[in-house]
VOLOLUM-82651 format. One record per residue: x, z, y of N, C-alpha, C in turn. Coordinates in steps of 0.05 Angstrom, whole numbers, padded with zeros to 5 digits, always signed. Layout:
BEGIN
XZYXZYXZY
...
//
This chain:
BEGIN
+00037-01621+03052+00034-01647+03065+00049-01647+03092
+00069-01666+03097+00082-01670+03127+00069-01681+03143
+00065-01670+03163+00050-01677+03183+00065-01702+03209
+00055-01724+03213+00075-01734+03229+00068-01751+03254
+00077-01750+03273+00073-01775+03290+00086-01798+03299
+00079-01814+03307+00092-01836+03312+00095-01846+03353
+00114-01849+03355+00121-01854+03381+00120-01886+03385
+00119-01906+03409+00110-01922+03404+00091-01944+03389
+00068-01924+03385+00053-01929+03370+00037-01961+03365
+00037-01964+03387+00028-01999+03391+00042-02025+03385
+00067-02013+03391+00090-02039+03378+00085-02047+03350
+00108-02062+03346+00112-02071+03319+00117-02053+03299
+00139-02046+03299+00143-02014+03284+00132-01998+03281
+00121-01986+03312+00096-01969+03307+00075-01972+03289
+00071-01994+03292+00046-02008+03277+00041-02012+03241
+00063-02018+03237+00079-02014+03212+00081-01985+03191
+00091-01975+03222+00092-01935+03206+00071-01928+03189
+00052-01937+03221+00021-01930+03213+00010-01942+03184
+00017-01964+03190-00002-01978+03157+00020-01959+03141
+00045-01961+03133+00055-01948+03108+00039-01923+03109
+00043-01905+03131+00036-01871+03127+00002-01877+03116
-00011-01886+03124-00034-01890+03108-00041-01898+03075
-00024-01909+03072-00021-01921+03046-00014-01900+03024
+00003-01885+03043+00019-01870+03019+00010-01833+03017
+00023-01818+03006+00012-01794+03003+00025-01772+03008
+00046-01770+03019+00067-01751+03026+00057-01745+03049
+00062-01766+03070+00053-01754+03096+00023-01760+03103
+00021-01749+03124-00008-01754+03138-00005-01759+03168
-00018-01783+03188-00014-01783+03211-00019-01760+03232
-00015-01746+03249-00039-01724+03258-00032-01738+03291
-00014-01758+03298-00015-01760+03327+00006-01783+03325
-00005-01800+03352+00011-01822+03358+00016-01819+03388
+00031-01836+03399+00034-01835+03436+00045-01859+03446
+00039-01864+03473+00049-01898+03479+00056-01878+03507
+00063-01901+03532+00075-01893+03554+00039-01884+03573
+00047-01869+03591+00009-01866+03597+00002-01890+03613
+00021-01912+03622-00002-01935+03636-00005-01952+03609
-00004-01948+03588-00002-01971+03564-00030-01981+03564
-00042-01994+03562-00073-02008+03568-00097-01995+03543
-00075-01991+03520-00092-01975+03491-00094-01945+03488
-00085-01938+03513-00091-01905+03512-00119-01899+03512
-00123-01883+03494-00157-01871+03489-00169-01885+03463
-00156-01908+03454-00169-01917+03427-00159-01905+03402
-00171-01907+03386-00171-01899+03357-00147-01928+03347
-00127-01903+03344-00097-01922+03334-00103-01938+03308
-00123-01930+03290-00127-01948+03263-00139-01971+03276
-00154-01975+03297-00174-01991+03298-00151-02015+03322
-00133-02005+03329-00119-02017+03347-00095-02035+03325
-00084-02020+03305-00071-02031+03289-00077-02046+03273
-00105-02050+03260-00115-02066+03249-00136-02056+03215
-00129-02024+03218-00146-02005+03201-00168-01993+03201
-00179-02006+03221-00205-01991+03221-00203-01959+03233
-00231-01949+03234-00231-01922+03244-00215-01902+03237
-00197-01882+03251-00179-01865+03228-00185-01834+03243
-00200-01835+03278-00201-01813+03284-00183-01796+03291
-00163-01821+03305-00136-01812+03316-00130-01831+03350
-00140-01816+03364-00133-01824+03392-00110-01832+03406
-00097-01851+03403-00073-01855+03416-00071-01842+03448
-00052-01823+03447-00053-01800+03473-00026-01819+03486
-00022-01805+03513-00003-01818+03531+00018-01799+03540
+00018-01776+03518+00035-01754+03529+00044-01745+03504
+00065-01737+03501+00076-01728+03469+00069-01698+03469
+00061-01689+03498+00055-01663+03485+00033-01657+03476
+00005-01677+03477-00010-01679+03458-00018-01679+03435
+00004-01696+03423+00006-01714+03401+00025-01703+03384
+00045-01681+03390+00055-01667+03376+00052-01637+03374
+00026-01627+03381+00015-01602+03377+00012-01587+03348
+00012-01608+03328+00008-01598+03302+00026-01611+03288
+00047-01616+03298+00065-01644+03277+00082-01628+03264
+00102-01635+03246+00123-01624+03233+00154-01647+03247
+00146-01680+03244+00155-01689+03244+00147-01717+03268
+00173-01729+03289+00169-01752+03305+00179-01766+03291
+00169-01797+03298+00181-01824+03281+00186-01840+03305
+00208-01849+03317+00215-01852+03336+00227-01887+03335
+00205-01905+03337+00229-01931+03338+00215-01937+03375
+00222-01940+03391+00229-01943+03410+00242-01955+03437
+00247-01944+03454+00266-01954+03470+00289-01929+03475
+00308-01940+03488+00336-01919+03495+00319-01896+03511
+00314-01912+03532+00290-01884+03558+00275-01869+03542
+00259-01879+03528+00239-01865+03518+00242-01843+03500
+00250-01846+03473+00273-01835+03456+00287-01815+03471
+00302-01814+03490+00320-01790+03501+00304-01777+03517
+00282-01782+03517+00258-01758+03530+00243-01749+03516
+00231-01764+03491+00223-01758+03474+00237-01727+03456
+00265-01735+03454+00284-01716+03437+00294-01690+03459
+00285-01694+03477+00284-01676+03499+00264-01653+03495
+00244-01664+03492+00210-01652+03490+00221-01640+03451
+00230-01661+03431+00232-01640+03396+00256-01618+03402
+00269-01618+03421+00290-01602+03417+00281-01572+03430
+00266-01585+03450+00255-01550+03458+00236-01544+03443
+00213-01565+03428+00190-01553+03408+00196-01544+03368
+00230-01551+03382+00239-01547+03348+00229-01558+03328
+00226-01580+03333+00208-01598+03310+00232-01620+03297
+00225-01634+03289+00244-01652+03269+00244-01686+03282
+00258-01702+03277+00260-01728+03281+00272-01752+03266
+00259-01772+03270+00272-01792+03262+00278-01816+03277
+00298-01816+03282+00299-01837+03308+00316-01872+03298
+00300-01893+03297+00309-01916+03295+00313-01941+03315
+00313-01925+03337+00313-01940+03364+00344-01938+03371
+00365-01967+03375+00383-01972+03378+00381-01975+03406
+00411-01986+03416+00421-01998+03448+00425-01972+03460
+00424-01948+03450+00429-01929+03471+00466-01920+03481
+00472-01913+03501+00502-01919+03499+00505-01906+03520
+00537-01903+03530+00541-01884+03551+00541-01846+03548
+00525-01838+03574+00522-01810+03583+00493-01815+03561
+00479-01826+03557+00456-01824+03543+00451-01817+03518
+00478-01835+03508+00484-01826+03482+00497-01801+03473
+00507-01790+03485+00527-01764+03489+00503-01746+03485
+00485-01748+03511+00459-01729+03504+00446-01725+03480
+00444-01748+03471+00424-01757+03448+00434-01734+03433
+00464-01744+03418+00477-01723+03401+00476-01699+03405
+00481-01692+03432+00475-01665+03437+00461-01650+03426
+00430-01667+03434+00410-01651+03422+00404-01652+03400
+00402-01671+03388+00403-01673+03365+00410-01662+03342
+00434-01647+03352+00452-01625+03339+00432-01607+03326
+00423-01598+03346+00392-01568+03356+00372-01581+03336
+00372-01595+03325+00340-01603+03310+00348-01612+03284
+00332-01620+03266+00333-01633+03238+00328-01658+03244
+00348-01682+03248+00342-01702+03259+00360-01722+03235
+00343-01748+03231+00351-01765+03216+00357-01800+03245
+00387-01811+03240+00386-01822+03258+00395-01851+03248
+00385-01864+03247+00410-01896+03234+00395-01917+03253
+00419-01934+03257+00407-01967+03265+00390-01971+03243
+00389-01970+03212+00369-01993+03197+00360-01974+03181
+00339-01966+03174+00331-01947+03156+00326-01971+03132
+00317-01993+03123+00319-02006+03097+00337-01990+03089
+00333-01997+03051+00350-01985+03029+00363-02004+03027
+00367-02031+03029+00372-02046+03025+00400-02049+03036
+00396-02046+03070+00418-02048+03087+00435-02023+03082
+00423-02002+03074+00440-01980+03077+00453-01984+03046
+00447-02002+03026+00463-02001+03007+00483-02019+03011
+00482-02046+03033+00494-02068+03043+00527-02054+03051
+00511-02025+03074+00533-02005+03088+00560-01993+03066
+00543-01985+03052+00566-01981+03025+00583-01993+03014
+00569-02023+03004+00578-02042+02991+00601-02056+03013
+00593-02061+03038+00623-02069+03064+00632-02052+03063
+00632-02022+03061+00651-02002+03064+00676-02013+03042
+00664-02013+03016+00685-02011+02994+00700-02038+02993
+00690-02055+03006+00703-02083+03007+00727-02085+03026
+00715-02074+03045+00735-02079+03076+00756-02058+03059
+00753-02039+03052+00783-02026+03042+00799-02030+03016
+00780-02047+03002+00799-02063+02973+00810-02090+02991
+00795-02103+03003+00810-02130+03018+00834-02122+03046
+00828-02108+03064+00849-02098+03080+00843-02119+03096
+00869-02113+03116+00876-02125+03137+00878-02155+03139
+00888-02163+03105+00893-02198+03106+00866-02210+03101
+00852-02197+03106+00827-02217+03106+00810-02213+03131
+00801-02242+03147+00785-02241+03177+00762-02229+03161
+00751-02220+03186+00724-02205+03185+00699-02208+03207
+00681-02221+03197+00663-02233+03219+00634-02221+03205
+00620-02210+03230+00586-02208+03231+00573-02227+03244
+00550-02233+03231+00530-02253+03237+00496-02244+03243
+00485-02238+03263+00462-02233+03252+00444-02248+03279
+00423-02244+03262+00397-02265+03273+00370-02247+03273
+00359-02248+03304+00334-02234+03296+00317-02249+03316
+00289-02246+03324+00259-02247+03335+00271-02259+03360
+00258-02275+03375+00269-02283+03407+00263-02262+03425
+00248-02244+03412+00238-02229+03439+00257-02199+03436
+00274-02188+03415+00291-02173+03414+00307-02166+03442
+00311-02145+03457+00318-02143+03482+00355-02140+03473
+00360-02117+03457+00387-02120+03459+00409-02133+03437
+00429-02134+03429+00445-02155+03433+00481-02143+03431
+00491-02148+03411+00481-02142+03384+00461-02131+03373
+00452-02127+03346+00434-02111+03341+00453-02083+03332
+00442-02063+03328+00443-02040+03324+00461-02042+03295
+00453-02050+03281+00457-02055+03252+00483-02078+03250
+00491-02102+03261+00511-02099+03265+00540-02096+03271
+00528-02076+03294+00545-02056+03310+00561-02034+03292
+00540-02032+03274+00550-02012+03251+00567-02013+03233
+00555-02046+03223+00576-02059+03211+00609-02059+03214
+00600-02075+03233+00629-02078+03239+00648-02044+03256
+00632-02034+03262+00641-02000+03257+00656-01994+03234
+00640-02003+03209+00652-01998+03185+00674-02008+03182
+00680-02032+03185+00703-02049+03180+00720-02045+03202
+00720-02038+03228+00744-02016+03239+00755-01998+03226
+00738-01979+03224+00749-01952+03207+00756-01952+03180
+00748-01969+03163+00762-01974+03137+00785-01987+03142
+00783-02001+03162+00817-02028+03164+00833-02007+03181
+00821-01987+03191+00839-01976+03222+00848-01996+03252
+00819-02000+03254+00831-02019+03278+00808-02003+03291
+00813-02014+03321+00799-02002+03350+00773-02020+03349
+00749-02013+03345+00727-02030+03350+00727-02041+03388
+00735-02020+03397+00728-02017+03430+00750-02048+03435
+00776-02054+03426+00792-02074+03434+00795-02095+03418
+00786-02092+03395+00784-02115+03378+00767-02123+03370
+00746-02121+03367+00708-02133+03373+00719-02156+03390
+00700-02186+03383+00702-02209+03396+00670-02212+03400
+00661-02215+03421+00634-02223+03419+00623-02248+03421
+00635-02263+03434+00634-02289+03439+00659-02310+03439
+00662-02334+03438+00680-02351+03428+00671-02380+03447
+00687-02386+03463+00681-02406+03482+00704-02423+03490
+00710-02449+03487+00724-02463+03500+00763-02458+03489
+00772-02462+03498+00801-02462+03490+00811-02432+03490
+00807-02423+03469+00805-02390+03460+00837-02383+03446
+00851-02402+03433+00871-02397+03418+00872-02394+03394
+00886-02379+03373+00889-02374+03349+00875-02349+03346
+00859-02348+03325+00847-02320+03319+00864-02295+03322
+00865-02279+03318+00885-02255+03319+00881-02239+03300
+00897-02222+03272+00892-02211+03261+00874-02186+03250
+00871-02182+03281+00857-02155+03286+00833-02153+03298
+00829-02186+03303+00796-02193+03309+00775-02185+03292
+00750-02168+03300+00730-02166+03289+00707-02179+03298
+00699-02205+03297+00679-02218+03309+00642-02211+03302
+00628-02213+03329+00608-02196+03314+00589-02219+03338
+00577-02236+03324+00551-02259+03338+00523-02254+03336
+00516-02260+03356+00482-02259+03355+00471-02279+03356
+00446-02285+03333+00426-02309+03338+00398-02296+03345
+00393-02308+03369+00363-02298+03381+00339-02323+03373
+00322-02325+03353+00301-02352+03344+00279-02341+03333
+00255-02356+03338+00228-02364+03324+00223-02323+03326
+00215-02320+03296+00212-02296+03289+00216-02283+03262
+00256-02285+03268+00262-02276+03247+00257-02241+03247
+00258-02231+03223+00239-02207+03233+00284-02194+03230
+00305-02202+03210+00332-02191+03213+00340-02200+03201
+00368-02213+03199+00383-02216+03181+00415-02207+03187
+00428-02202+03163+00458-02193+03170+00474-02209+03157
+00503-02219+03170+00522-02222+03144+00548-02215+03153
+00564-02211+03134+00583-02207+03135+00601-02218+03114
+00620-02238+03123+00640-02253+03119+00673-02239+03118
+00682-02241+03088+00707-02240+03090+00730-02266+03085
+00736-02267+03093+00750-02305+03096+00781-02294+03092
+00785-02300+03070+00820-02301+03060+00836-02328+03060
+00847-02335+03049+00862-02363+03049+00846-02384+03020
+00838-02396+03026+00833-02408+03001+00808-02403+02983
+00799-02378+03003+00765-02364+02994+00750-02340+03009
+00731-02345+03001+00712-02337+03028+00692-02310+03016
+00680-02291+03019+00665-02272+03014+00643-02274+03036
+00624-02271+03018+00593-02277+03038+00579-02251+03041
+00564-02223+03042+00545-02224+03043+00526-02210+03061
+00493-02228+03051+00469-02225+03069+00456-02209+03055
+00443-02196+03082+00418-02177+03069+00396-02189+03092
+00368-02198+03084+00346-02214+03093+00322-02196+03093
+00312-02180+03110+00289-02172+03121+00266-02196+03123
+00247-02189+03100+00222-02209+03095+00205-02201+03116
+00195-02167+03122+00179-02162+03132+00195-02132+03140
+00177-02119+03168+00181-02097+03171+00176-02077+03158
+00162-02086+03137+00158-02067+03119+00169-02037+03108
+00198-02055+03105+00219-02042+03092+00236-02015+03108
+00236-02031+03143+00240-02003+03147+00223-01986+03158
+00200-01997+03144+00182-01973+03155+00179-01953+03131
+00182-01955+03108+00186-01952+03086+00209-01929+03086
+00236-01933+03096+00260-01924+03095+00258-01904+03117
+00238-01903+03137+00234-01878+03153+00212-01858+03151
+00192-01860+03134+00179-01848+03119+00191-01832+03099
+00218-01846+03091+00232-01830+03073+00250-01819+03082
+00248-01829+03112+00272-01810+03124+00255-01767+03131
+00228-01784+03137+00217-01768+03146+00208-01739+03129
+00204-01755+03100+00189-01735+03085+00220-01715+03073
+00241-01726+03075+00266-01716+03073+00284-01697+03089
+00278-01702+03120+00300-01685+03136+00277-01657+03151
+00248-01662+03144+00239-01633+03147+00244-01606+03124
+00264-01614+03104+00268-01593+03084+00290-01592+03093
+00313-01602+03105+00342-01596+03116+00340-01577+03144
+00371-01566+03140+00372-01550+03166+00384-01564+03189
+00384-01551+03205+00396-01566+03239+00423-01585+03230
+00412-01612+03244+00430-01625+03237+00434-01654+03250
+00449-01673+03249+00456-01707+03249+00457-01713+03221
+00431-01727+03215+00440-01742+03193+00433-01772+03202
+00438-01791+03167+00433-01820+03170+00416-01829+03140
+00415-01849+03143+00402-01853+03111+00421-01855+03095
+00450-01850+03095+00466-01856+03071+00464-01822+03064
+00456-01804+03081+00448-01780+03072+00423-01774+03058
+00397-01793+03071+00370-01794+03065+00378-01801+03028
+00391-01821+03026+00391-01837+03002+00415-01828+02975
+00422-01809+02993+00455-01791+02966+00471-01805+02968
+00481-01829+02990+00501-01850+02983+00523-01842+02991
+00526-01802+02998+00557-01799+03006+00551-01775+03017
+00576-01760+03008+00573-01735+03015+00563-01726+03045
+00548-01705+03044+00533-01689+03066+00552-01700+03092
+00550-01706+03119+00566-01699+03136+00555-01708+03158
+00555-01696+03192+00551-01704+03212+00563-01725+03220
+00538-01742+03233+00553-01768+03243+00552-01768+03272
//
């Protein structure tokens, strides 16, 4: 049985982990953690999430809460997460990290350490999206260059960053399959007397509303016809689902960077 905890335990995600890992039978919770002024430190995390008694104290320090773990479940913030993987890399423990926006010297670290541990890492753990990732891969390089290429996605109003993580990725993909520079040809926004599109534009928009829990699309627009597609997150469910399976998966691997197209067989082994 894998033993696991969950980091941000009170959020949304967090919250989520928890009901799947209960549900299911691979893993077992043994520890959760929030920041130590969080207002729910000291309660019983079932009873805070909406499960009743479970006999698990939400602690305010990860070195509590990972005394007996095998495995962290990390959806998060950038800060938090790079301290967090700070604390698995010297306890040699494993991770799964689904907390996007990190960038810079931060991100450099991240990888670093990351290296040192059995770590599973993606913007979207859904199966769904990571089958979406495949399916734009093979498209953007049968269509090429003569077809525009635009991302669309829409999530929750209260989402802090911008793009989302997921499709940042995207359109990652469709750089590297077309060979273009994401860093100079990414368009983020479109305002006012802009000109003619440019061949090598990769447009990538954000809709911030109500409470969509995610949506993605991706548009290929040729002359005369158009390629659509969406992948629609009903509930968080899914990737709580998809990190559970990240989880019960990258504690049998050796030191490493993986993603879920590794979690899921969708492509040969390789550091990302």
């Amino acid at each position: 049985m894998i033993k696991a905890v969950v980091a941000g335990a009170a959020g949304r995600m967090g919250g989520r982990i928890i009901h799947m890992i209960q549900q299911g039978e691979e893993i077992i919770l043994t520890g959760s953690f929030e920041r130590p002024d969080h207002p729910a430190i000291g309660q019983d995390v079932g009873e805070m999430v909406g499960l009743g008694k479970i006999g698990i104290n939400l602690a305010g320090d990860i070195s509590d809460a990972m005394k007996d773990a095998d495995v962290l479940i990390d959806f998060t913030t950038p800060e938090s997460t790079l301290d967090n993987i700070r604390f698995i890399a010297e306890a040699g423990k494993a991770m799964v990290i689904g907390t996007t926006g990190i960038t810079g010297e931060d991100e450099r670290e991240l990888k670093l350490l990351a290296q040192k541990i059995r770590c599973v890492r993606s913007p979207n753990m859904s199966v769904g999206v990571n089958v979406l990732f495949k399916v734009v891969e093979g498209l953007s390089i049968i269509l090429g260059k003569n077809w525009d290429m635009e991302v669309v996605e829409a999530h929750h109003r209260l989402k802090k960053d911008a793009p989302s993580g997921t499709a940042m990725h995207l359109a990652k993909i469709l750089a590297d399959s077309t060979e273009r520079n994401l860093e100079t040809n990414a368009v983020y926004e479109r305002k006012g007397f802009i000109g003619v599109r440019t061949a090598e534009e990769i447009g990538i928009q954000s809709i911030r509303a109500g409470d969509i829990v995610g949506e993605h699309t991706v548009m290929f627009a040729g002359t005369g016809e158009r390629i659509e597609i969406t992948h629609r997150a009903h509930s968080r469910d899914n990737f709580a689902k998809g990190a559970l399976l990240a989880a019960t998966w990258v504690v049998k691997q050796p030191n490493g960077i993986y993603d879920m197209q590794d979690v899921l067989g969708l492509r040969e082994r390789k550091n990302v």
